[in-house]
N, C-alpha and C positions, 0 to 999 in steps of 0.2 A: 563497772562504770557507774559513777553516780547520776541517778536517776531522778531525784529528789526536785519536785516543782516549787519554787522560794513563794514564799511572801516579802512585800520589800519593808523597809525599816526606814520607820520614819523619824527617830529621833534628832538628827541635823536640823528638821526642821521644828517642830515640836516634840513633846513625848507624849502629850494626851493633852485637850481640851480645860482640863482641871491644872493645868502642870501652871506654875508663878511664869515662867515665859510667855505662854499663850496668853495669860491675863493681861502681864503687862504690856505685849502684841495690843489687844483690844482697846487697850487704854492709849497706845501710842498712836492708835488709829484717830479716836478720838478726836484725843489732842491735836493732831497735826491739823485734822479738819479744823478744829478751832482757831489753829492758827491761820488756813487759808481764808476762811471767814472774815479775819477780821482785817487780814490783807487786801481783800475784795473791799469790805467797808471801808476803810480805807480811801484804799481808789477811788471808789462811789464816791466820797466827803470830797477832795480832792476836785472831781472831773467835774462836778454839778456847782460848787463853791468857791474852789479856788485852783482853775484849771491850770491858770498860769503860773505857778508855784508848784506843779506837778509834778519831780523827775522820774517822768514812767519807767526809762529806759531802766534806771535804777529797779523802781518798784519792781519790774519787770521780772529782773534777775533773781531778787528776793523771792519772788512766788514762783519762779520755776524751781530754784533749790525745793522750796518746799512741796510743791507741788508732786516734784520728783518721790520723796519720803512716802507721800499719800499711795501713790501710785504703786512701789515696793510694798505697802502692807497690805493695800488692796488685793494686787496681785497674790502675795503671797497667803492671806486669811481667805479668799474665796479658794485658794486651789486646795487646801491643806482642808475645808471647810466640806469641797466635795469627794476626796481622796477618801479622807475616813468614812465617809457615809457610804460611795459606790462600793466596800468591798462590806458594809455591815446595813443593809439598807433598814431593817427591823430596828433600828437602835433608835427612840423615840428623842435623845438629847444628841445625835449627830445630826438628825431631822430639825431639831427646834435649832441648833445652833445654825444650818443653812439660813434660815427663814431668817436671824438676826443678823447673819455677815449681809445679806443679801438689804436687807432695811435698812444697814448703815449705807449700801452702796446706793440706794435712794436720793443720799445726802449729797454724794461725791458729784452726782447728775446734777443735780442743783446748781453746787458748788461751778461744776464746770460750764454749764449754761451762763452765768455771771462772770466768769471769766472771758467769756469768746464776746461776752457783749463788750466787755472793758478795751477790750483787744479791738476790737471792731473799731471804737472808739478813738481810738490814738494809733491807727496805723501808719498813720502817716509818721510815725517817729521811730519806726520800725529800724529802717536803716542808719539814724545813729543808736539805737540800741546794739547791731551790730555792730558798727565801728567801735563802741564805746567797750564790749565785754565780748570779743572775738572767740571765746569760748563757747558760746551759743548760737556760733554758725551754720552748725550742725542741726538746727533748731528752724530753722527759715520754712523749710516745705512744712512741718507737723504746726507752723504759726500761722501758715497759709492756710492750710487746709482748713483749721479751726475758724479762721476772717470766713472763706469761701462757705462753711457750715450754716453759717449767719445767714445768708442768703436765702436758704430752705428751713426757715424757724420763722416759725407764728410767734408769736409775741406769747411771755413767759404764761401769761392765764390760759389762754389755747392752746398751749403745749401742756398743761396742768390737765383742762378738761379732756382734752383730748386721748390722754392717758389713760385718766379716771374710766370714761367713755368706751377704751376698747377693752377693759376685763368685763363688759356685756354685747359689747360689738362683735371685732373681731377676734378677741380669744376665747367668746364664747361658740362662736363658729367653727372656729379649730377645734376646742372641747367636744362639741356634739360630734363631728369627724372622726374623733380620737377614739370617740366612745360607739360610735357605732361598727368602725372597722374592729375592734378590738374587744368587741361583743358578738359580733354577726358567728352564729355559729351552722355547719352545714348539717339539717335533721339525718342524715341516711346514714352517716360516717360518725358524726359526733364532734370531727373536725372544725377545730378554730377558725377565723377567716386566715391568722397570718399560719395556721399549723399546712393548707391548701396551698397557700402560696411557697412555703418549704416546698411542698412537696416536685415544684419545678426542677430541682438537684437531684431527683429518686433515679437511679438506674432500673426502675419499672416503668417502660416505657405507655403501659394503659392505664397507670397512676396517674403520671401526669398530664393525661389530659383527662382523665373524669376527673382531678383537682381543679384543672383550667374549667373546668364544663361548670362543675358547682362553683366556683369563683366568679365566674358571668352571672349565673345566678342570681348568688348572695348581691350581690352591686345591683342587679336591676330590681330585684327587691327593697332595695333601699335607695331608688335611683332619685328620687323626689327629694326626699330631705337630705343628700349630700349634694345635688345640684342648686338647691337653695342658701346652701354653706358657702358652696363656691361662690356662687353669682355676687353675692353678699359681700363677702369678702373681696372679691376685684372690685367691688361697687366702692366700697370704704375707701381702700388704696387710693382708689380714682380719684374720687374725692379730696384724700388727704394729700396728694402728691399735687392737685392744684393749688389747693390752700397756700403747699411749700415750695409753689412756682417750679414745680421741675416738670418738665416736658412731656417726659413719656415714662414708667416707671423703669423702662432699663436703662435711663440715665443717673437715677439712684443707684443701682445697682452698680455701674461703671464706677460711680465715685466711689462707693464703698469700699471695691475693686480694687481703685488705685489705676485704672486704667479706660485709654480713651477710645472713642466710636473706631477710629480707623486700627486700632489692632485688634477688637473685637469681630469687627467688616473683616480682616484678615484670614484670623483664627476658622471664622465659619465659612469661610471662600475655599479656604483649605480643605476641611472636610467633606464639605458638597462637589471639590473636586476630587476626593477620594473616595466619591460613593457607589462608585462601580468597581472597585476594588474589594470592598466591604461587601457588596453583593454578592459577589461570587466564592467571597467565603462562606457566606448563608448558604447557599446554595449549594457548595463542595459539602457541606457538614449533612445537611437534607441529604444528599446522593448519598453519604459514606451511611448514616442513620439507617438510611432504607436497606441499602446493600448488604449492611450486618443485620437486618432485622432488630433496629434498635428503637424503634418509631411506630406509633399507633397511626401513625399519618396515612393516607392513600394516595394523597397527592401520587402526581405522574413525576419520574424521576428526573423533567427537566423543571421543574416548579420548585418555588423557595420553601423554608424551611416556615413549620408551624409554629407560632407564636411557644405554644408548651414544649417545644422544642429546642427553645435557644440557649439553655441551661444544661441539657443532656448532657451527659458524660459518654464518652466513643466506648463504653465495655457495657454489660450486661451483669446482673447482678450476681448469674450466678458463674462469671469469666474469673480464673485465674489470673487476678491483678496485676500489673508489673510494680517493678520494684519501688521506681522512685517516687511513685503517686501510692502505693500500700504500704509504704517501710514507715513504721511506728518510729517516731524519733523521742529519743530521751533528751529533756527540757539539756543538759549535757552536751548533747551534738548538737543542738540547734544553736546553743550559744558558741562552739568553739565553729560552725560554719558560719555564722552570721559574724564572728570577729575576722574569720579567715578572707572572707569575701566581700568586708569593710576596707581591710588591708589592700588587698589586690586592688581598690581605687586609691588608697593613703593610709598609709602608716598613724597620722593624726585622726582619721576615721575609726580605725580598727581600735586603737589604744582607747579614743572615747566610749567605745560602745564595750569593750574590754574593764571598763571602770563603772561605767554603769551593769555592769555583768555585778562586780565584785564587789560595789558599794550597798548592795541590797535594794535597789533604783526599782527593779521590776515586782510586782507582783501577778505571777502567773498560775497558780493552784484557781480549778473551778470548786467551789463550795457554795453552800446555799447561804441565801443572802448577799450575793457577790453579785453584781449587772453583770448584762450578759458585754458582749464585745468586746471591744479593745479603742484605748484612748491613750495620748501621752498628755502629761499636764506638767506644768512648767512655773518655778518658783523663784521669782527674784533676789530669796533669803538664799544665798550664798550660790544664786547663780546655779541652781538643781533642778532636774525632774523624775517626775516618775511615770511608769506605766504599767497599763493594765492589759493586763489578756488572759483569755480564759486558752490555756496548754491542753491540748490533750493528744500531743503529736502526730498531728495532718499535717501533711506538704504544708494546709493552706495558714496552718498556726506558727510556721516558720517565716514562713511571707508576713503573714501579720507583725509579725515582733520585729523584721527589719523594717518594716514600713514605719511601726511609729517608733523603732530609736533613728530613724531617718528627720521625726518631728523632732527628738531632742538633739541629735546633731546640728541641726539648723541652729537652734535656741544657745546652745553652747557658742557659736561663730557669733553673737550678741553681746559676748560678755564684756565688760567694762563700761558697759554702753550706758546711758539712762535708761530707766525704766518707761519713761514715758517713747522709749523706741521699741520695746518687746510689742506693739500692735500692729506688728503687718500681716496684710492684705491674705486673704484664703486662696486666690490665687498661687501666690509664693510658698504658702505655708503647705500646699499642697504638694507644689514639686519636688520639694527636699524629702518628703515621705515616700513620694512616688520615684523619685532617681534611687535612694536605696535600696527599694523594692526592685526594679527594672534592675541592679548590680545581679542580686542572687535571683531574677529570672533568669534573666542571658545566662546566669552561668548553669543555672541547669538544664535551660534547653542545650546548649553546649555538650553537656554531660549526654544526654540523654541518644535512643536511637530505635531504630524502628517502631512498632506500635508506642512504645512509653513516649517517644518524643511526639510522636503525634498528637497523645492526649495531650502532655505537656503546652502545645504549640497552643491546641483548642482551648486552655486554660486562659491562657496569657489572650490570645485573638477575642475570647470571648467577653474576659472583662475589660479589654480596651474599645471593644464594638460597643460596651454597654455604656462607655465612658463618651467616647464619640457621633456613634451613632444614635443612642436612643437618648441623651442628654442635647442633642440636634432635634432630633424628633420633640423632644420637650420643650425647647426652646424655639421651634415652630408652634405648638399648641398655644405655648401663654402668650405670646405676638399677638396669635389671633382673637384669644380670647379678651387680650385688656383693648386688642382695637374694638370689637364688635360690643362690648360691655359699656362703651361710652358712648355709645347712640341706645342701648336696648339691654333689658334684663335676659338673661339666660338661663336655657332649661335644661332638663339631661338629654333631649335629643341634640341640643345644640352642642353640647360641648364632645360628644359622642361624635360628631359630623367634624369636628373642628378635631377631635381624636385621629380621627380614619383619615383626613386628609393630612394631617401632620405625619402618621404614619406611610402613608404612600410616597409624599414626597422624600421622608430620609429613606426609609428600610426599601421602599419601591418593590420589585420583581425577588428580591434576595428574601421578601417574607412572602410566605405563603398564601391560600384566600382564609385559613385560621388563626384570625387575628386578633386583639384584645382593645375594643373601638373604648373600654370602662377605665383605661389605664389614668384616667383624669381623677379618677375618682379612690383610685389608689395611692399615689403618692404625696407622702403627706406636705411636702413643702409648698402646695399649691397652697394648703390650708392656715397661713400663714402672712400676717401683714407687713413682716419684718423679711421675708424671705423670698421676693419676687426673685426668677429669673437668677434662682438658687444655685446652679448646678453648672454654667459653664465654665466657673473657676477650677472645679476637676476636672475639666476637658483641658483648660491652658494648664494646668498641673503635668496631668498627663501628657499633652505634647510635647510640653519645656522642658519635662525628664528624657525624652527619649531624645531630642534634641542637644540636649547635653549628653547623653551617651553618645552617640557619636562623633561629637565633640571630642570626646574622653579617648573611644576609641581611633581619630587621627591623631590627636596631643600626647597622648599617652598621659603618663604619672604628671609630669608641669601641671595638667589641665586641674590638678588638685585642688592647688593654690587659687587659681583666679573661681574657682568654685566654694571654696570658704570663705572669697573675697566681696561674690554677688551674697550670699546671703547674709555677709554681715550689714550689708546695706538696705534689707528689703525693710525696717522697721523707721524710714522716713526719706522714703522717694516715690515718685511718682514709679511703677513698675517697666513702664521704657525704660527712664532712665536708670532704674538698676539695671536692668538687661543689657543698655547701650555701654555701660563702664566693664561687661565683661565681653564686650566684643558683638553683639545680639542686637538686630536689629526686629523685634518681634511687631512692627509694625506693617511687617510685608508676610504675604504670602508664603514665596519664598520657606523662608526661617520654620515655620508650621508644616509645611513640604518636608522641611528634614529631620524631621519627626516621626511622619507619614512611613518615610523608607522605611523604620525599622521594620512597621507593622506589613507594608506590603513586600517586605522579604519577607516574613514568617507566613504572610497569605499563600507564596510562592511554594515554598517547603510543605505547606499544608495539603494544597492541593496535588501536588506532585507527590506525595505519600503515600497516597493507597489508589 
């Protein structure tokens, strides 16, 4: 059997940086800018001179063609730009070409700020635009949205300083964050801060909690200057989201989203009512931990499970592993199960990820100078992508590579489309990674039985608890914190207090009294001014997948179709109404409930296991 881990092949899209294509690429970027430039000037001479002599609707059409053009080399120079860098990072001219794709994309923000103002300006001629080139009707919600943008824009010099302003503000704040987690080392072990946080996955049950022990530690050692990071950073936010009239900052977020307060109120109604469900899996795993002696804990065996606990693995290090979590798989089997159990949803699934198999799409070999994880990235030049992952055949490396040809699946059901529609929403982009993923779960807990399906079940329950429940728990904490940051600055006992109660309210009685109050101070998207209120788009990802499987599972094979149908829509609609044209009403409860079932059937199996 060939065993052989590919590297993918990029020549469709380029053949190297130096190659007469790529140049003329760069040049074609250019010039298109040029052209949109002068189309904007244009309009400017026009609307301020001689408005009434204007035909926008025309002009209109003309700058989205070209617009369109910008937006494919865009696309395609930035992906091609970071593709060869992530697998060569030492290479000082794939380095200096990012820093150049990324300076032109400078240009294109400009460019498109002048645009949305011109738009702004002549909406009103919006609907003979349509009537007049019905070919751009398709075009209506992504011309809204750009008007509706206008609304949360400071005028072009305060959006300039403002810029300038946060490479010493706020991403000078993330920097010192970046740089202290990522420095902090523990004297007794020698261990890293994130080499400790690994160590939560160790089947040595008294590792991971002296990891947890010196991980509390390291943070209260540093608790001053990363609570001044934070404070700083919501403070800025706060700031800047008044300037751009928007309410609260999870209504940024919403919009970003593509989605509104009442299926947001939904989605978390839903999980706050499945959180005594989720407790008593904490709880079932605590008891099973203790019973095997898998747990450094002392807790009493009707107590929730300990924080350094929630990651555990149900065997011991040195247990005779079962097969379907210890079987070494050859990159070989993982791609003829990952095409086998693409199929088993559709035959047009299977055959895509069957092509990106054998078109050299993937690059999976670990080698140095290669990032660590796994990404898909996606190229408008002939409608391709590629993906990274580091193989080293784990169950969990197999689950990785259907997840993200799950992201190039989606991108494929796009094709013919404009390019200015390849931007939808992390919400959507997440469920299509995550329903492929959830295909080859089910079918191995299916597969699976006795102790294997047990761990199996704890795999799956675990990272959807982490999905659900502690991205709850997160999205309690920043509530609190951007309320209480607009009347008063914060310190590390506050955000520590605003921790522990954000924690009692999700995880409750299901977590232990050994708990992690520093978890504010760990995750880095707190650290971030572009990133509020980051994470519940993997939660509606996560629901909407499972949601759709069971869809899948009463419709059977049809349910294909109207599943290549929503995602060819998510890149200009509001995210209801993609949901609502495949039958989905994700503004109720309800809908997120049948979601829920899948997990509290495996909650069921889990506990009745041992």
């Amino acid at each position: 059997m060939d065993t052989k881990i590919p590297r993918w092949n990029l020549d469709s899209i380029f053949s190297s940086i130096e190659s007469d294509e790529y140049k003329q690429a760069l040049s074609d970027y250019t010039a298109s800018m040029d052209t949109l430039e002068s189309l904007l000037d244009t309009a400017k001479d026009f609307t301020r001179n001689h408005n009434e002599h204007f035909d926008f609707p025309a002009w209109l059409a003309t700058y989205l063609t070209a617009d369109n053009k910008v937006n494919e080399l865009a696309g395609t120079l930035n992906a091609y730009a970071y593709v060869i860098y992530s697998v060569d990072t030492t290479n000082t001219a794939f380095l200096n070409n990012i820093t150049s794709i990324e300076e032109m994309g400078l240009r294109v923000n400009q460019l498109d700020l002048a645009f949305k103002s011109i738009l702004l300006s002549h909406a009103n001629q919006l609907d003979a635009f349509y009537a007049r080139f019905p070919q751009y009707d398709d075009y209506r919600f992504l011309l809204q949205e750009a008007i509706d943008e206008t609304a949360h824009q400071m005028t072009n010099a305060e959006e300039r300083l403002a810029g300038e302003l946060q490479r010493t503000g706020g991403d000078a704040w993330g920097r010192l964050h970046e740089q202290i987690i990522s420095n902090a080392k523990d004297a007794e072990s020698g261990k890293t801060f994130n080499e400790l946080r690994n160590d939560a996955y160790s089947a040595d049950a008294a590792l991971r909690k002296s990891s947890y022990e010196k991980e509390l530690a390291l943070l209260k050692q540093n608790e001053i200057a990363i609570a001044a990071a934070l404070n700083n950073l919501k403070g800025e936010t706060i700031l800047l989201n008044t300037h751009r009239h928007w309410n609260e900052a999870i209504d940024r977020a919403l919009a970003s989203s593509r989605m509104s307060k009442k299926t947001l109120d939904a989605l978390i109604g839903a999980i706050e009512d499945s959180l005594p469900m989720w407790r008593t899996y904490f709880t079932a795993k605590a008891k099973y931990l203790r019973k095997h002696r898998l747990t450094a804990s002392t807790a009493a065996d009707n107590e929730g499970i300990a924080f350094y606990d929630l990651f555990a693995p149900l065997s011991s290090s040195g247990q005779e592993k079962q097969s379907l979590l210890s079987k070494t798989w050859t990159f070989s089997e993982a791609r003829e199960y990952i095409i086998d159990r693409y199929n088993s949803f559709s035959t047009a699934m299977g055959d895509f990820a069957r092509n990106a198999f054998d078109s050299g799409w993937i690059d999976a070999e670990v080698r140095p100078g290669k990032v660590g994880g796994a990404y898909d990235e996606d190229f408008p030049k002939g409608h391709q992508s590629r993906i990274l992952s580091n193989f080293t055949g784990t169950f969990s490396d197999v689950i990785t590579l259907a997840h993200e040809l799950g992201h190039a699946y989606h991108f494929s059901c796009l094709k013919g489309k404009p390019a200015a529609f390849f931007g939808y929403p992390m919400t959507l982009a997440e469920t299509a990674s995550t329903f492929a993923e959830t295909i080859v779960k089910q079918d191995m807990i299916s597969k699976a039985s006795g102790t294997d399906k047990l761990q199996i079940l704890d795999i799956d329950l675990q990272d959807a608890s982490q999905v659900l429940v502690d991205i709850l728990c997160r999205f309690y904490f920043e509530r609190a914190v951007f309320s209480e940051r607009v009347t008063s600055e914060l310190s590390a006992a506050d955000f520590c207090r605003l921790m522990r109660n954000a924690q009692e309210k999700s995880y409750g009685a299901g977590l232990g009294t050994e708990r992690h109050e520093y978890m504010w101070a760990v995750k880095s998207h707190y650290y971030s001014t572009e990133l509020d209120f980051y994470n519940f788009p993997y939660t509606f990802g996560q629901l909407f997948a499972a949601a759709l499987y069971a869809r899948f599972q009463k419709e059977g094979s049809s349910f294909a179709k109207t599943y290549a149908e929503l995602l060819s829509h998510t890149g200009n609609m509001k995210s209801e109404d993609v949901c609502k044209k495949a039958g989905f009403d994700i503004t109720t409860k309800e809908f997120w409930q049948s979601g829920i079932a899948m997990y509290a059937q495996e909650v069921e199996q889990f506990t009745t296991g041992f």
